[in-house]
Backbone as a chain_set.jsonl record, in Angstrom:
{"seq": "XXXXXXXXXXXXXXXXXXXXXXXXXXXXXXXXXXXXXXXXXXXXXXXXXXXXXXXXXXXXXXXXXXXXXXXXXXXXXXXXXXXXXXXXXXXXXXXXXXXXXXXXXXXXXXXXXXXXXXXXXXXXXXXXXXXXXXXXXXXXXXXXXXXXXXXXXXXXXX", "coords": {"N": [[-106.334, 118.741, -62.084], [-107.158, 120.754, -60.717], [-106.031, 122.77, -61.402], [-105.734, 126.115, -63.341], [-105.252, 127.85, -65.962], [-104.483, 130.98, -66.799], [-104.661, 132.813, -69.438], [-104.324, 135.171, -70.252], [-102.268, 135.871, -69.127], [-100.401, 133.442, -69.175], [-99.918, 132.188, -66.991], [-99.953, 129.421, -64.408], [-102.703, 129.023, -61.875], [-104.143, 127.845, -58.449], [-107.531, 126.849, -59.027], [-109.868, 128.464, -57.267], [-111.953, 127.367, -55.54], [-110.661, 125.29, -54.464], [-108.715, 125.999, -53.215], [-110.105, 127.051, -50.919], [-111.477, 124.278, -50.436], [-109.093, 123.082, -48.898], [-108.405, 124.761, -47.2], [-110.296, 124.666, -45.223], [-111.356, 121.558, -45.19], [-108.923, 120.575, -44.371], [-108.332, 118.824, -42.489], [-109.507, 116.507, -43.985], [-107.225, 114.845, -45.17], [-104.425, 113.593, -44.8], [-101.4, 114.387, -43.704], [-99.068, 113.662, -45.458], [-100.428, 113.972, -47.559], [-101.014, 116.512, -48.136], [-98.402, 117.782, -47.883], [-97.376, 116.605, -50.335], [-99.484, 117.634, -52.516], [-98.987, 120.367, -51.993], [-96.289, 120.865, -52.702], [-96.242, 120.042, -55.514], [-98.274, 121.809, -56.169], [-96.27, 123.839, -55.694], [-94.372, 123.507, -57.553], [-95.148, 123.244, -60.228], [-96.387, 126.318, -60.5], [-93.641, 127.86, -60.377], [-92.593, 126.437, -62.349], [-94.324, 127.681, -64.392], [-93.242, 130.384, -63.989], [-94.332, 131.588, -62.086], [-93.177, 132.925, -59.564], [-93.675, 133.784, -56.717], [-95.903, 132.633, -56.027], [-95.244, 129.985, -56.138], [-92.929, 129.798, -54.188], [-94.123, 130.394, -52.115], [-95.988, 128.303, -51.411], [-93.562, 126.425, -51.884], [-92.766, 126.446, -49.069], [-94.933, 126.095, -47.208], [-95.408, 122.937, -47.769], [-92.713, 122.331, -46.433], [-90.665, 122.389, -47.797], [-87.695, 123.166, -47.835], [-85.242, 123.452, -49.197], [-86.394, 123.493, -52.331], [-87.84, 125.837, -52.077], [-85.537, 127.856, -51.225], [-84.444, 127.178, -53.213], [-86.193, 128.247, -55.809], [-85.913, 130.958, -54.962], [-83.682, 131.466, -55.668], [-83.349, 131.072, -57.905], [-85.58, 133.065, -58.988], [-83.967, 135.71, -58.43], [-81.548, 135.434, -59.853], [-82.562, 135.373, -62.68], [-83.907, 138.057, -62.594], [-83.522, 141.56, -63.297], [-84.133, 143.543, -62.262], [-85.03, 143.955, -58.473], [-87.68, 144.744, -56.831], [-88.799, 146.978, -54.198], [-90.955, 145.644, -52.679], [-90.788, 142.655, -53.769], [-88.229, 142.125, -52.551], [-89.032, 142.554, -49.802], [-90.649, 140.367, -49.427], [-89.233, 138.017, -50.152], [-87.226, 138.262, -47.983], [-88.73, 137.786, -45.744], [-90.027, 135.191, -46.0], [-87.159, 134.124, -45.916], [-86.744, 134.634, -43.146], [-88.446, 133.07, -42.249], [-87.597, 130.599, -41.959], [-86.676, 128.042, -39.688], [-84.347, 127.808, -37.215], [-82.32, 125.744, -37.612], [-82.455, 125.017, -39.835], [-81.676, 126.962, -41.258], [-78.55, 127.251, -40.252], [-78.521, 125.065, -41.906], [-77.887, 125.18, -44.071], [-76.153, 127.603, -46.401], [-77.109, 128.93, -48.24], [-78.542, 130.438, -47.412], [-78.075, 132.928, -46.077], [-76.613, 134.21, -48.182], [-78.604, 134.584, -50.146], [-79.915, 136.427, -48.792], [-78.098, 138.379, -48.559], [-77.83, 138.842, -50.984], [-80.171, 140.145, -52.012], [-80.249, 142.139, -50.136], [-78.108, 143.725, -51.123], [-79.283, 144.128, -54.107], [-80.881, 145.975, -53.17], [-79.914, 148.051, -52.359], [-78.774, 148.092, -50.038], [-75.617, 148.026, -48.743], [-74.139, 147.922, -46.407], [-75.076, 145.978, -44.645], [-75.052, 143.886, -46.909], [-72.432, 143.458, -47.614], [-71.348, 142.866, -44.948], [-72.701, 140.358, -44.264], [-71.41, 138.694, -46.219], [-69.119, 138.486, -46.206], [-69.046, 137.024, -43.62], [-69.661, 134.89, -44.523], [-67.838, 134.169, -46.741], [-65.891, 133.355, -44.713], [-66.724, 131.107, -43.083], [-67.448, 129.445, -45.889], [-65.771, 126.299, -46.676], [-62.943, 126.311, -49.021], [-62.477, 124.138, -50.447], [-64.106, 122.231, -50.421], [-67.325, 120.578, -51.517], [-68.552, 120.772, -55.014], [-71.375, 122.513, -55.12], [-70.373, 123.849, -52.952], [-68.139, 125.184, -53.536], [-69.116, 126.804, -55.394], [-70.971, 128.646, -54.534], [-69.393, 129.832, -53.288], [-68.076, 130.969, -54.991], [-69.754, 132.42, -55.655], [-70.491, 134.455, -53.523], [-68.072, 135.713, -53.697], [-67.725, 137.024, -56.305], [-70.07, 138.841, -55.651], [-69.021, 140.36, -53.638], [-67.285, 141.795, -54.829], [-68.932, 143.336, -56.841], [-70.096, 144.835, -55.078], [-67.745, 146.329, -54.032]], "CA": [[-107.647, 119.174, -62.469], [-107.213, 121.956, -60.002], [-105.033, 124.157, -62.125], [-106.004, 126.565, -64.35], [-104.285, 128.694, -66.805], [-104.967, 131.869, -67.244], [-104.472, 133.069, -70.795], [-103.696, 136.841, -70.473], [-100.489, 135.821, -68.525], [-99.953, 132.383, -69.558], [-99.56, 131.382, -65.867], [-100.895, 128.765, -63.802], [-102.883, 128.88, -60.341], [-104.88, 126.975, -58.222], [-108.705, 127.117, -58.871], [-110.339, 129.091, -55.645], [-112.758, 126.387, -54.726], [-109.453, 124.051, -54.056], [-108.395, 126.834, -52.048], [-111.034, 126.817, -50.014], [-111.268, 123.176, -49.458], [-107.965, 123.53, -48.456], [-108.385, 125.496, -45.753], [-111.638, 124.068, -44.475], [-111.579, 120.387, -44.999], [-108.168, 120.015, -44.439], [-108.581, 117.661, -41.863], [-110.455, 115.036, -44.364], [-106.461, 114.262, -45.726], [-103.39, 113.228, -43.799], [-100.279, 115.569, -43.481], [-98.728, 113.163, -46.589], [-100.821, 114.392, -48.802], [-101.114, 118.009, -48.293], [-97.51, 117.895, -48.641], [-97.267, 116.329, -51.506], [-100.266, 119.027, -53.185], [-98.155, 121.685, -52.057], [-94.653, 120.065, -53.56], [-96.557, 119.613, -56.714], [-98.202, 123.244, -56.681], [-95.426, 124.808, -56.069], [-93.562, 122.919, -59.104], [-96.131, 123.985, -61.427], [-95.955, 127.789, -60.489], [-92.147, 128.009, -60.623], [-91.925, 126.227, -63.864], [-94.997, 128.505, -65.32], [-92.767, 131.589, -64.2], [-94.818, 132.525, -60.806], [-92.112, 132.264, -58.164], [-94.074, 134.113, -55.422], [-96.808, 131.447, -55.37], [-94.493, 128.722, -55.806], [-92.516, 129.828, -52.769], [-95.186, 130.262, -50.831], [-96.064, 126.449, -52.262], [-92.632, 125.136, -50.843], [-93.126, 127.185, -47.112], [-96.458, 125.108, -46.632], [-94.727, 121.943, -47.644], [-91.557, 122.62, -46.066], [-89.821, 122.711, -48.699], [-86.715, 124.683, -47.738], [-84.307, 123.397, -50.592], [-86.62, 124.063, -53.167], [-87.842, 127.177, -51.542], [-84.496, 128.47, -51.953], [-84.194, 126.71, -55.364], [-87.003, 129.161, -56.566], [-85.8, 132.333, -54.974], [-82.149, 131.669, -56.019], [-83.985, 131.116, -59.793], [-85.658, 134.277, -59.46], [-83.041, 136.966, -58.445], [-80.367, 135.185, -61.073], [-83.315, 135.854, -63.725], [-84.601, 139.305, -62.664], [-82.484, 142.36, -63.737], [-83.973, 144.696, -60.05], [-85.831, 143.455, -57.675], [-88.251, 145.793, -56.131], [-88.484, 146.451, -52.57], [-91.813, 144.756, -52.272], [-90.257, 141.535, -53.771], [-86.928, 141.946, -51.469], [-89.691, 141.674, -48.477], [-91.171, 139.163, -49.812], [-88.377, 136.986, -49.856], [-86.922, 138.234, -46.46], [-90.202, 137.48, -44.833], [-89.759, 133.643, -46.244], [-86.117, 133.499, -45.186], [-87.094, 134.835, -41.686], [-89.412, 132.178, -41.572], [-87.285, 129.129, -41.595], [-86.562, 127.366, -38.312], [-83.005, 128.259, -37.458], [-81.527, 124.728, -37.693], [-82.55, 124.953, -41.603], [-80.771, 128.758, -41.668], [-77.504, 127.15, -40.378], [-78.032, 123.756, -42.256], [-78.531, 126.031, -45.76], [-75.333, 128.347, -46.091], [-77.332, 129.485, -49.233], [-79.928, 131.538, -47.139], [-77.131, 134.334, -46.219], [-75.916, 134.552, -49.488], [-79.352, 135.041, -50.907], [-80.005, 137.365, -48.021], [-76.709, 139.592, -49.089], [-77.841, 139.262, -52.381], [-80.898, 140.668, -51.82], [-79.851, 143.468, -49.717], [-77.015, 144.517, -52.558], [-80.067, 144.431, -55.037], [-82.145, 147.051, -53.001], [-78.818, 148.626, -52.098], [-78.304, 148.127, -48.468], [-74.475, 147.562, -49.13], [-73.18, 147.844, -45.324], [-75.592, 144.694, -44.19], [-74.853, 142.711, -47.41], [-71.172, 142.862, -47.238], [-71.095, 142.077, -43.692], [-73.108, 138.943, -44.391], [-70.366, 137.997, -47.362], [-67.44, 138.22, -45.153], [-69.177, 136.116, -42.633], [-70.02, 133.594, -45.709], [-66.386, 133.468, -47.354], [-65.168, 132.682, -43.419], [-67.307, 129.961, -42.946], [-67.065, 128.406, -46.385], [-64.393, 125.542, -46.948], [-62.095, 126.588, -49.764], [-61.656, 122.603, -50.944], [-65.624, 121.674, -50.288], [-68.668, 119.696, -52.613], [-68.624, 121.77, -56.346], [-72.093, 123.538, -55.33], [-70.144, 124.845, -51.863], [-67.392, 126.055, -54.114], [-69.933, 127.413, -56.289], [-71.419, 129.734, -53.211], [-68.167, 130.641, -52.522], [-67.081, 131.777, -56.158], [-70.576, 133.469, -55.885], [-70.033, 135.41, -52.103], [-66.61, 136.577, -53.78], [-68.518, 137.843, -56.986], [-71.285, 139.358, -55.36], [-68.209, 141.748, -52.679], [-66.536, 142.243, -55.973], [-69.887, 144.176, -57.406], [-70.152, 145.789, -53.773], [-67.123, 147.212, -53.633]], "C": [[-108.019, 120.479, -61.779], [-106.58, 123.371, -60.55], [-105.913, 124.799, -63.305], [-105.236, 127.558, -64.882], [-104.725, 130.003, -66.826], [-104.441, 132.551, -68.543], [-103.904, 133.97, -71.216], [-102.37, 136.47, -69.844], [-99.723, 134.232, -69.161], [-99.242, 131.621, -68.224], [-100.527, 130.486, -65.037], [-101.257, 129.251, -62.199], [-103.699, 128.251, -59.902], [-106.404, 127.47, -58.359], [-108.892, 127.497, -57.135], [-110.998, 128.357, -54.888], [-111.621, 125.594, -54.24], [-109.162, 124.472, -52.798], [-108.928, 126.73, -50.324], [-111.122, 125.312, -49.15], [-109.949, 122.638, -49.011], [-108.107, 123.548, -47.07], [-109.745, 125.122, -44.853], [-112.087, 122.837, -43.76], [-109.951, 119.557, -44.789], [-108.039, 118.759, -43.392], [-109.046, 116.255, -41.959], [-109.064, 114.497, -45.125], [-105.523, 114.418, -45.061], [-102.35, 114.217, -44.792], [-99.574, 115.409, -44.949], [-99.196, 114.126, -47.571], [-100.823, 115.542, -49.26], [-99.853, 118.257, -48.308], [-97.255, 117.688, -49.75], [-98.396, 117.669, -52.582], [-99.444, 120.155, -53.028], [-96.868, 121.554, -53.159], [-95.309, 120.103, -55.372], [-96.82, 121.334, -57.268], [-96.994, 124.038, -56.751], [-94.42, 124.039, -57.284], [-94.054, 123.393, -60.495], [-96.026, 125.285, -61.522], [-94.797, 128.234, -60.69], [-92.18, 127.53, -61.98], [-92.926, 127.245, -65.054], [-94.378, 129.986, -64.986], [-93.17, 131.984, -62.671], [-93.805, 132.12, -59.356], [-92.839, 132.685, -57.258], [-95.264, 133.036, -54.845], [-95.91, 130.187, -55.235], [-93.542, 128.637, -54.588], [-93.274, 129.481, -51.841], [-96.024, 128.4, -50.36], [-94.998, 125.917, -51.196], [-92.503, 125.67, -49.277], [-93.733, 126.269, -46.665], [-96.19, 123.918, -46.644], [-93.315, 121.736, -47.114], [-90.297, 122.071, -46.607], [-88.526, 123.057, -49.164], [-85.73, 124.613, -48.776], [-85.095, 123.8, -51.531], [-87.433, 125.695, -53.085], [-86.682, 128.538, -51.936], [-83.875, 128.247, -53.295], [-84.856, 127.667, -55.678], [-86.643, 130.75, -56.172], [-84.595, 132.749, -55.76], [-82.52, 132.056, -57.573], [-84.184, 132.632, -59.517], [-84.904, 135.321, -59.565], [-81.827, 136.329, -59.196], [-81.224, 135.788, -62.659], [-84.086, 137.173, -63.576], [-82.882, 140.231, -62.497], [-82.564, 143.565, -62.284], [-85.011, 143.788, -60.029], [-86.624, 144.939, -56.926], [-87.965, 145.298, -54.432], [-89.725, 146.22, -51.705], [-91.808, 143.072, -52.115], [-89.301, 141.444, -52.87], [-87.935, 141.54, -49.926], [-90.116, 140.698, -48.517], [-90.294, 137.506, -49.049], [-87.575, 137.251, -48.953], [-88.09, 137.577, -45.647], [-89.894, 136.051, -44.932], [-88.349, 133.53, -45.72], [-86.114, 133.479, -44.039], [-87.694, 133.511, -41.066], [-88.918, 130.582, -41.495], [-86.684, 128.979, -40.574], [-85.007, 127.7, -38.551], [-81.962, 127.059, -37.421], [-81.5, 125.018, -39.38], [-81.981, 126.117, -41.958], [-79.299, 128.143, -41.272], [-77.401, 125.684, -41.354], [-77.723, 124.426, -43.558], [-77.269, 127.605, -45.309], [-76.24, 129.455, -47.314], [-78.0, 130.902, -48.943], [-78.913, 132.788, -47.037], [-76.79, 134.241, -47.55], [-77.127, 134.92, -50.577], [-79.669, 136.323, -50.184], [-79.227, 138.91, -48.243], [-77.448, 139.78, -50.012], [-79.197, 140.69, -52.49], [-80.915, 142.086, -50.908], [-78.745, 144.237, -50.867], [-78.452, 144.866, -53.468], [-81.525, 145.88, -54.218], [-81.376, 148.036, -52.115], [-78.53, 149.044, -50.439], [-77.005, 147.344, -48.177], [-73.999, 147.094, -47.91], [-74.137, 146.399, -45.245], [-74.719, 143.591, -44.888], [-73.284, 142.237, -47.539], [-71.316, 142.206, -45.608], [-71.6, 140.737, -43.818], [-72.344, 137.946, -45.188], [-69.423, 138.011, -46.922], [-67.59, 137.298, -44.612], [-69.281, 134.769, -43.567], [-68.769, 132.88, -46.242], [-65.691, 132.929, -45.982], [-65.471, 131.188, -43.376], [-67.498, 128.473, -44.22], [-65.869, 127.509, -46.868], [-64.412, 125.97, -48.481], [-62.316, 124.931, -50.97], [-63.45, 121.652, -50.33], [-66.316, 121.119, -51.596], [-68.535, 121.702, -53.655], [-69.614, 122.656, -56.181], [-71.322, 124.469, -53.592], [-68.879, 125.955, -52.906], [-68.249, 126.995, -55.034], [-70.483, 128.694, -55.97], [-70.227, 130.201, -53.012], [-67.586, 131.483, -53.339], [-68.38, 133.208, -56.025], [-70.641, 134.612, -54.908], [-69.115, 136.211, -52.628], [-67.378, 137.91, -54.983], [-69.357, 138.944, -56.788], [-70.12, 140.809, -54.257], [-67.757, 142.109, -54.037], [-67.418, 143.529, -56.123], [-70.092, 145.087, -56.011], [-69.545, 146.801, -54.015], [-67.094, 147.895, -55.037]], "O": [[-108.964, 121.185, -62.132], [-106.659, 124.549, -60.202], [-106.641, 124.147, -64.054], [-104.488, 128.153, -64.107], [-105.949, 129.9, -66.919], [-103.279, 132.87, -68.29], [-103.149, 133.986, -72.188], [-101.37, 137.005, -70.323], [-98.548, 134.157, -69.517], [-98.35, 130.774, -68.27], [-101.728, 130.744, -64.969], [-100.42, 129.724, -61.431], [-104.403, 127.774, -60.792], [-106.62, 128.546, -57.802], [-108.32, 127.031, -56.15], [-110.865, 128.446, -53.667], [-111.974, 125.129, -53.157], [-109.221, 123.887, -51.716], [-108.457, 126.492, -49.212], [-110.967, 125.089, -47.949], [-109.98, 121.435, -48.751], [-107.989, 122.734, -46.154], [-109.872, 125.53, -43.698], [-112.681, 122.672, -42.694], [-109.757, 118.355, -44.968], [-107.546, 117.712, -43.811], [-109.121, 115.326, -41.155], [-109.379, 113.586, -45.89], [-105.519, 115.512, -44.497], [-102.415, 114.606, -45.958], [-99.394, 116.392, -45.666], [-98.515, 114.9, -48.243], [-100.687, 115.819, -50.452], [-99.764, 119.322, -48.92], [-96.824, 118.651, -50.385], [-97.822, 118.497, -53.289], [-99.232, 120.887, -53.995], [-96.707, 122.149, -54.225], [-94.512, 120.205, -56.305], [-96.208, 121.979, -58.119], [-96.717, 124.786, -57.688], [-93.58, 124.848, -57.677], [-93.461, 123.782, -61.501], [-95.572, 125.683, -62.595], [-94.834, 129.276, -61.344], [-91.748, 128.31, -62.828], [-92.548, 127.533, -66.189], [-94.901, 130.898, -65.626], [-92.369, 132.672, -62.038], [-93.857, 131.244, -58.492], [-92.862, 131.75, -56.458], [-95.488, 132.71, -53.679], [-95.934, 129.481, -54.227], [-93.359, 127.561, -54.018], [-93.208, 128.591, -50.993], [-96.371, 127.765, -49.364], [-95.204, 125.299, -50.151], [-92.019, 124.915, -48.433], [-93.27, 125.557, -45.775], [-96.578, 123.347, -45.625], [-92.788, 120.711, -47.547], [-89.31, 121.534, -46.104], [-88.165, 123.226, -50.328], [-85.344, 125.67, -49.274], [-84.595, 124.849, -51.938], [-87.5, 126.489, -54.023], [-86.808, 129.597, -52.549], [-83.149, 128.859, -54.078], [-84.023, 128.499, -56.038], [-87.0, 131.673, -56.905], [-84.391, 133.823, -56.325], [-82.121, 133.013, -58.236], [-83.267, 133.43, -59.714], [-84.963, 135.988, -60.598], [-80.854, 137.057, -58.998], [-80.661, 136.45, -63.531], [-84.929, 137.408, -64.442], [-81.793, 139.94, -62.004], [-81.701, 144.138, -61.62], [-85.633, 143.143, -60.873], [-86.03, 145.967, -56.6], [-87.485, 144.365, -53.788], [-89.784, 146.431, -50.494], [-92.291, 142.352, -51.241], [-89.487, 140.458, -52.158], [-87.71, 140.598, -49.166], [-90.001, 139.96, -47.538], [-90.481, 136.62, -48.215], [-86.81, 136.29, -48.874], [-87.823, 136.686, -44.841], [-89.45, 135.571, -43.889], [-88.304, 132.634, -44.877], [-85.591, 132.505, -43.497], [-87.561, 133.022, -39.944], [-89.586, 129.621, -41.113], [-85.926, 129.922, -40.346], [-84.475, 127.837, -39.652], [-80.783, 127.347, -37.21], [-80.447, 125.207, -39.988], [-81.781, 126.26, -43.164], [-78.518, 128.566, -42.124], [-76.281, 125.208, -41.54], [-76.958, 123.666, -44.152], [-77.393, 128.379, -44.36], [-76.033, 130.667, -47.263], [-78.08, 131.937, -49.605], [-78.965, 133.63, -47.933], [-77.683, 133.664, -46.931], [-76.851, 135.431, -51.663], [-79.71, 137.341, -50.874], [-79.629, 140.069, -48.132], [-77.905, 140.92, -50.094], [-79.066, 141.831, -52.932], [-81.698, 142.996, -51.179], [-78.898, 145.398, -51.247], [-78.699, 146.071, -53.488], [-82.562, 146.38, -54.654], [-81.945, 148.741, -51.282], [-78.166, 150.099, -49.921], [-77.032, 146.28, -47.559], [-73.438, 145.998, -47.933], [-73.693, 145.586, -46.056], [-74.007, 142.751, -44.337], [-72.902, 141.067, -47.568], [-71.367, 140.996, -45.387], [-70.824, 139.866, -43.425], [-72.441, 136.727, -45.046], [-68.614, 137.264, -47.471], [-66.72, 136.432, -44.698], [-68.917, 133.678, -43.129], [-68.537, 131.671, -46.279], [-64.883, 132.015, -46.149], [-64.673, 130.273, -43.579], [-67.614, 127.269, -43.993], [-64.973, 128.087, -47.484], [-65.444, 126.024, -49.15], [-62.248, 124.974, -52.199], [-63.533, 120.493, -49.921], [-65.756, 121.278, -52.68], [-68.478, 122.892, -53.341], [-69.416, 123.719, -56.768], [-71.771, 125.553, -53.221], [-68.851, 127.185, -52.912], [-67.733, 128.079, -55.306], [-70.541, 129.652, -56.741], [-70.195, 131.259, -52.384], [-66.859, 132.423, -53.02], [-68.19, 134.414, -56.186], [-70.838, 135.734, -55.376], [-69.098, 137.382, -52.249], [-67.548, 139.111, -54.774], [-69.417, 139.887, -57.577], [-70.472, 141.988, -54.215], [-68.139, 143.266, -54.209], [-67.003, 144.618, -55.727], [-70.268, 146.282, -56.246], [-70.038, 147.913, -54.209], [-66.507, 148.966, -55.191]]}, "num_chains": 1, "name": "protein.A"}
């Protein structure tokens, strides 16, 4: 009941009063729940197209798989990335706790990616060397998957 559409874009966001009691009264609902509102907003924004709110969505709920589910979505479906969006989504990878940066091999490999797409080649190879080292060869179908994609991604480098 909190969502509204807006018409000229055909995207959703949260009404502003929500916002507000959000940030005000959050104290009148246990931790549960305001996860769960977040988990939900950001599901809604990602599937209506808005990845930057829906990130910001799975941050607040800590999220970090689908966090990187929605960035990975966006830079497979955008053709450039500006280099307002590239901070964007550095700023959010920065910001996860560094157990969840080594538990998540994905974050370097979006990290590369994202430096190749705003052409800071020396970083993002170095980060794809360190990626094909570290991933097993003979690993789970989405590690091989990262690994066909690390090789792909030096390919277009070099």
């Amino acid at each position: 009941m909190f969502l509204i559409n807006e018409p000229a874009t055909d995207l959703y966001f949260l009404h502003h009063l929500y916002r507000l009691f959000l940030q005000k009264k959050i104290y009148l609902i246990d931790r549960e729940e305001e996860r769960q509102f977040w988990q939900k907003a950001a599901a809604y924004y990602v599937s209506a197209g808005d990845a930057m709110e829906g990130i910001a969505c799975y941050r607040k709920c800590e999220d970090y798989q689908g966090m990187l589910t929605a960035i990975n979505r966006f830079m497979n479906d955008q053709n450039d990335v500006t280099d307002t969006t590239a901070a964007y989504f550095l700023e959010h990878l920065d910001l996860l706790p560094p157990e969840q940066q080594a538990q998540y091999p994905l974050v370097d490999y979006l990290r590369a990616y994202i430096y190749m797409a705003t052409l800071q080649l020396k970083e993002a190879e170095a980060l794809l060397l360190d990626l094909v080292q570290r991933l097993p060869e003979d690993g789970p179908p989405d590690t091989r998957e990262l690994l066909g994609n690390a090789y792909t991604t030096l390919g277009a480098i070099h």
